[in-house]
N, CA, C and O atoms as CSV, one atom per row, in Angstrom:
chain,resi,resn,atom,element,x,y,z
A,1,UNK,N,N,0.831,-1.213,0.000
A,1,UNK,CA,C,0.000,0.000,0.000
A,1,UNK,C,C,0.867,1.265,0.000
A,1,UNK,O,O,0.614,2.227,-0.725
A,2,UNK,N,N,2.011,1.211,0.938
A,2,UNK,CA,C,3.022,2.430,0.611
A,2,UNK,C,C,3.521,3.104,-0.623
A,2,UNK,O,O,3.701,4.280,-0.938
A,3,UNK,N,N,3.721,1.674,-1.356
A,3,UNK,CA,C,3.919,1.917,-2.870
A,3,UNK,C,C,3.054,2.294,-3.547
A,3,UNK,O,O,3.214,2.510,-4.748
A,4,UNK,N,N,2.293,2.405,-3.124
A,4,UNK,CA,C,0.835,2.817,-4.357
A,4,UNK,C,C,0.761,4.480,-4.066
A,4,UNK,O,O,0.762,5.368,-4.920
A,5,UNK,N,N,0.687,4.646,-2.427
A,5,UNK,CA,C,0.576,5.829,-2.163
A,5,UNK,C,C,2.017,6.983,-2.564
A,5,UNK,O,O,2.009,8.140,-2.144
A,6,UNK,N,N,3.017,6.503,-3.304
A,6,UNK,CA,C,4.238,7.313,-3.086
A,6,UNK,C,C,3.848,7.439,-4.263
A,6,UNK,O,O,3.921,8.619,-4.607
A,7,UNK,N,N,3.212,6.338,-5.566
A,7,UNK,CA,C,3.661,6.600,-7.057
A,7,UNK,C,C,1.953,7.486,-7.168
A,7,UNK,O,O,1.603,7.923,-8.264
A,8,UNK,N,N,1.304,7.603,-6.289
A,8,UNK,CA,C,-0.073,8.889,-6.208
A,8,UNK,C,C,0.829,10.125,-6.087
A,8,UNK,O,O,1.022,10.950,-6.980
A,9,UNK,N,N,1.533,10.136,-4.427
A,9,UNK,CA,C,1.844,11.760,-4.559
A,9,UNK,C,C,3.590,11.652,-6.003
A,9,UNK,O,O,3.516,12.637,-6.738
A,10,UNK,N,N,4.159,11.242,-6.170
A,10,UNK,CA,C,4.875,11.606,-7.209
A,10,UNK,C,C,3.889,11.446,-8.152
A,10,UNK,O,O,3.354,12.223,-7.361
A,11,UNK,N,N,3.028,11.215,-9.115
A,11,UNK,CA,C,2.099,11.576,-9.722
A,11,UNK,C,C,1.709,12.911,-9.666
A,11,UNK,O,O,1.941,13.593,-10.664
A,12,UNK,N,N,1.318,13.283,-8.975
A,12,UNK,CA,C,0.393,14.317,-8.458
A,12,UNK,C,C,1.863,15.857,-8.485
A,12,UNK,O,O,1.837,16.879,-9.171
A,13,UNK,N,N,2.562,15.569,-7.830
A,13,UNK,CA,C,3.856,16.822,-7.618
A,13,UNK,C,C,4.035,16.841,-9.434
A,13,UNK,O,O,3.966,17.918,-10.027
A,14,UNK,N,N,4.271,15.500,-10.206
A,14,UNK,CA,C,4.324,15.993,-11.492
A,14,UNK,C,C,2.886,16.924,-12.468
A,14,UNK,O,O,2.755,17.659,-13.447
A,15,UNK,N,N,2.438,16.568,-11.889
A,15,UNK,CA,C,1.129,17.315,-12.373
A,15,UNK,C,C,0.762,18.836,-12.004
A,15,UNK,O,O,0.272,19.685,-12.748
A,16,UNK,N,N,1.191,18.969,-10.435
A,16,UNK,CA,C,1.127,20.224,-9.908
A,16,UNK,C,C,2.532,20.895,-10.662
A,16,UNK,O,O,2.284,22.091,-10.822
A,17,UNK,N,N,3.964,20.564,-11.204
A,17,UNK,CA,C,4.621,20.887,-11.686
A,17,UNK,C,C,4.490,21.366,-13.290
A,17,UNK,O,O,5.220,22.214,-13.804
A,18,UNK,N,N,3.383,20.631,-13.990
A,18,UNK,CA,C,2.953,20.958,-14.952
A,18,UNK,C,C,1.943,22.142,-15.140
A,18,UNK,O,O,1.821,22.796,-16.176
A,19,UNK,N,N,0.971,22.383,-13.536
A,19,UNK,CA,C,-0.093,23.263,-13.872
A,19,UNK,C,C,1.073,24.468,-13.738
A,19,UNK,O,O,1.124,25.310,-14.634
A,20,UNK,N,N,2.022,24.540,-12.591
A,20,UNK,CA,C,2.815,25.810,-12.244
A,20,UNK,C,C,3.519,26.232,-13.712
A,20,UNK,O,O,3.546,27.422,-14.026
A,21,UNK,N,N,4.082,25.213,-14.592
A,21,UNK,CA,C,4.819,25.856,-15.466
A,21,UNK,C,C,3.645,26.312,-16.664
A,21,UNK,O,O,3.895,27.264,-17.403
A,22,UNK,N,N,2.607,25.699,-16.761
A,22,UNK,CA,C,1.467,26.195,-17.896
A,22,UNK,C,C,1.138,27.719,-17.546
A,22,UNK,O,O,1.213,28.713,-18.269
A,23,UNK,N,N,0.877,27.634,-16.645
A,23,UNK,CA,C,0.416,29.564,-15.758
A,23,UNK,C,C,1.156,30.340,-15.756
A,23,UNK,O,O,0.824,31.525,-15.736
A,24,UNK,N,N,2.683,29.862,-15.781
A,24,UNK,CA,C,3.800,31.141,-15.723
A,24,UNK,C,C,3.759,31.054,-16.837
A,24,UNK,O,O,3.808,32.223,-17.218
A,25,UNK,N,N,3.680,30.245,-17.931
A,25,UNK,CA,C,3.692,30.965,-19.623
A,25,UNK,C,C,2.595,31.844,-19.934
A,25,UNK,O,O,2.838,32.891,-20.534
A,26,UNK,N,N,0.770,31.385,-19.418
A,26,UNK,CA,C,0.395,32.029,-19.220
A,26,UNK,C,C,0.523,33.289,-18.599
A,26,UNK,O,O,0.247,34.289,-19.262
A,27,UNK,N,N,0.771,33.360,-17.824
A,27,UNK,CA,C,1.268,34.983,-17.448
A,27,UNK,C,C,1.787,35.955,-18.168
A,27,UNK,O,O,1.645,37.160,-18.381
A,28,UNK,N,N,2.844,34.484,-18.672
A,28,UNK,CA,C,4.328,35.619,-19.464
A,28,UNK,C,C,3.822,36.093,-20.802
A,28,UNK,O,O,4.420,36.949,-21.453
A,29,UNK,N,N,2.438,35.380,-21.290
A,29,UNK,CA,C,1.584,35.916,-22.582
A,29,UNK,C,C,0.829,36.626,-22.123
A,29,UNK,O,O,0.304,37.377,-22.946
A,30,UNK,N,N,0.460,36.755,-20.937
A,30,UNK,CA,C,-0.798,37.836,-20.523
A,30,UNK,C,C,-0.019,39.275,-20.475
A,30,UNK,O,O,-0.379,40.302,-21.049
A,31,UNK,N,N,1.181,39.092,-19.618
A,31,UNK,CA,C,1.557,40.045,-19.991
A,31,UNK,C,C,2.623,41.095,-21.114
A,31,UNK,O,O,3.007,42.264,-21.069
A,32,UNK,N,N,2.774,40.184,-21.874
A,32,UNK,CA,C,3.675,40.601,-23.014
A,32,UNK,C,C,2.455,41.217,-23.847
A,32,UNK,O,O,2.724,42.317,-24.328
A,33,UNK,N,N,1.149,40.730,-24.121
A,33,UNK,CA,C,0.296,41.191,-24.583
A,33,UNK,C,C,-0.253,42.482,-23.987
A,33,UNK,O,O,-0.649,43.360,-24.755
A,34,UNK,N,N,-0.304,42.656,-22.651
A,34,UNK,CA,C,-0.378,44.402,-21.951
A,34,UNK,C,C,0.511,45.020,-22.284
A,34,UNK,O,O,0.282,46.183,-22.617
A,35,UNK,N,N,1.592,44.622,-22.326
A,35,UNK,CA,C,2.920,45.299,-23.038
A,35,UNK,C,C,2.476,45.980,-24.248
A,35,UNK,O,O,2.595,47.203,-24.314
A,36,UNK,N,N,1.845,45.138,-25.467
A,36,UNK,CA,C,1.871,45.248,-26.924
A,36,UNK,C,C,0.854,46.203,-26.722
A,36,UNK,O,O,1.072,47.300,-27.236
A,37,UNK,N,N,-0.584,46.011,-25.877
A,37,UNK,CA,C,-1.363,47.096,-25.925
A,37,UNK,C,C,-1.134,48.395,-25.484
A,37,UNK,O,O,-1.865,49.339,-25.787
A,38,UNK,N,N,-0.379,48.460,-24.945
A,38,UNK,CA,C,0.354,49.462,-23.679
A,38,UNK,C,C,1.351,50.446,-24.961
A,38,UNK,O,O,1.090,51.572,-25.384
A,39,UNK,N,N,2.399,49.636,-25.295
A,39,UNK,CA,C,3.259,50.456,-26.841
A,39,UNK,C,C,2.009,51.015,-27.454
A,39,UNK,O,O,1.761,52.212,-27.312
A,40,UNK,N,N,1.245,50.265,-28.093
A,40,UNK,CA,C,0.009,50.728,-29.036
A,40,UNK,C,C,-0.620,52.173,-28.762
A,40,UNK,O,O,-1.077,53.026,-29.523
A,41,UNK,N,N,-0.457,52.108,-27.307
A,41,UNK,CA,C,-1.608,53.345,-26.622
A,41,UNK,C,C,-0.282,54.359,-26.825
A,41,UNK,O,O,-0.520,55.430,-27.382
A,42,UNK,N,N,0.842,54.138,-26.484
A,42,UNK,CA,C,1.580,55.416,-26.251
A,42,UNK,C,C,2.098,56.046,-27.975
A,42,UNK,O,O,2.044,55.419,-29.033
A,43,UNK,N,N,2.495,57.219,-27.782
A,43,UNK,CA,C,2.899,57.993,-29.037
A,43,UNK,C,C,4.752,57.649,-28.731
A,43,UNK,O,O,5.520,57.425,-27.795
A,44,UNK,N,N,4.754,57.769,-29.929
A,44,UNK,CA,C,6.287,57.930,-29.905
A,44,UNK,C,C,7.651,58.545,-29.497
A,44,UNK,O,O,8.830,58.242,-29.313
A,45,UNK,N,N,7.055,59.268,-29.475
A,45,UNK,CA,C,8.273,60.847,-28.521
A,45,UNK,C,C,8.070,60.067,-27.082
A,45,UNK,O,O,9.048,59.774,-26.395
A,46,UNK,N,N,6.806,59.775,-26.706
A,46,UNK,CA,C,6.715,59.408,-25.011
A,46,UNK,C,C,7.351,57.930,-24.882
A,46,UNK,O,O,7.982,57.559,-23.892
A,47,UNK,N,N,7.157,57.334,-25.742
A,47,UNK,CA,C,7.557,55.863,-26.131
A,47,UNK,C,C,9.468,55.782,-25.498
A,47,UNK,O,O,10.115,55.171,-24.647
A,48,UNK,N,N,9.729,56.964,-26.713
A,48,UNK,CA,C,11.228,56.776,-26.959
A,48,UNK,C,C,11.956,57.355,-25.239
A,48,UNK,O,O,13.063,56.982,-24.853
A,49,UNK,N,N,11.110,58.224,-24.492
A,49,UNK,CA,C,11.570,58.919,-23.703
A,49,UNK,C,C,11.571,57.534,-22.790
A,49,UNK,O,O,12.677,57.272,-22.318
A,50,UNK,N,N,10.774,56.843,-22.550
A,50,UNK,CA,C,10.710,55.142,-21.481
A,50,UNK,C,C,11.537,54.653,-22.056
A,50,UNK,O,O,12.353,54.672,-21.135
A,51,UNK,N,N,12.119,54.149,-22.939
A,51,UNK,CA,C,13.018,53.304,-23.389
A,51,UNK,C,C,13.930,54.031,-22.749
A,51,UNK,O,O,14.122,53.461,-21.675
A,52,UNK,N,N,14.718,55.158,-22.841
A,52,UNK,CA,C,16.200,55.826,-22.519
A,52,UNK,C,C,15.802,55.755,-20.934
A,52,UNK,O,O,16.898,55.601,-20.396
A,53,UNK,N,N,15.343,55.769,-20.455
A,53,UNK,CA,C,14.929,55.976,-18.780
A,53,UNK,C,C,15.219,54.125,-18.610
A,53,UNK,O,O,16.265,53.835,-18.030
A,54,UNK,N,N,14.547,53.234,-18.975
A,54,UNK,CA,C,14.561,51.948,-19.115
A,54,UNK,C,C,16.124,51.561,-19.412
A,54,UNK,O,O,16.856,51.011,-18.589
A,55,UNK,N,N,16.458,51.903,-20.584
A,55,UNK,CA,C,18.295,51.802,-20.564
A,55,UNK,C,C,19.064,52.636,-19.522
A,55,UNK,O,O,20.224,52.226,-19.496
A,56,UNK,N,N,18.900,53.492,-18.786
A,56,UNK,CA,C,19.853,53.947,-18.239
A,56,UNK,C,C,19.822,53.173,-16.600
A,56,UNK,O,O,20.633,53.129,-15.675
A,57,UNK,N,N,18.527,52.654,-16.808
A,57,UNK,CA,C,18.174,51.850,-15.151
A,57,UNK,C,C,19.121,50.724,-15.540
A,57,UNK,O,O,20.177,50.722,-14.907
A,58,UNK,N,N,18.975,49.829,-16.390
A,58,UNK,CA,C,19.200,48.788,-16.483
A,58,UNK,C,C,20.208,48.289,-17.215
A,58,UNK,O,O,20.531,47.104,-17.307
A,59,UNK,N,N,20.714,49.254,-17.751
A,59,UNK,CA,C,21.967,49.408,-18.365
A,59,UNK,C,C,23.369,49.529,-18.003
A,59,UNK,O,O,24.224,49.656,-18.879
């Protein structure tokens, strides 16, 4: 019976390992897509002025 119950929870940790990595891609498309809408909304002069502020942080 031990054995049954170890190859349940390793089962299960692989599965919970699968929902965690599906959601962080999700995320990482949810928000790359606010991103794309976000560029869209801004004008360009204001655009270019975040980027140089963005490079000089992180640069």
């Amino acid at each position: 019976m031990n054995n049954l119950n170890g190859a349940i929870i390793v089962e299960n940790r692989e599965f919970v390992n699968k929902a965690k990595a599906i959601i962080i891609v999700l995320h990482f498309f949810a928000n790359k897509f606010k991103y794309l809408q976000f560029i869209k909304q801004c004008n360009a002069k204001w655009l270019f002025l975040l980027k140089n502020k963005i490079s000089d942080k992180y640069l």
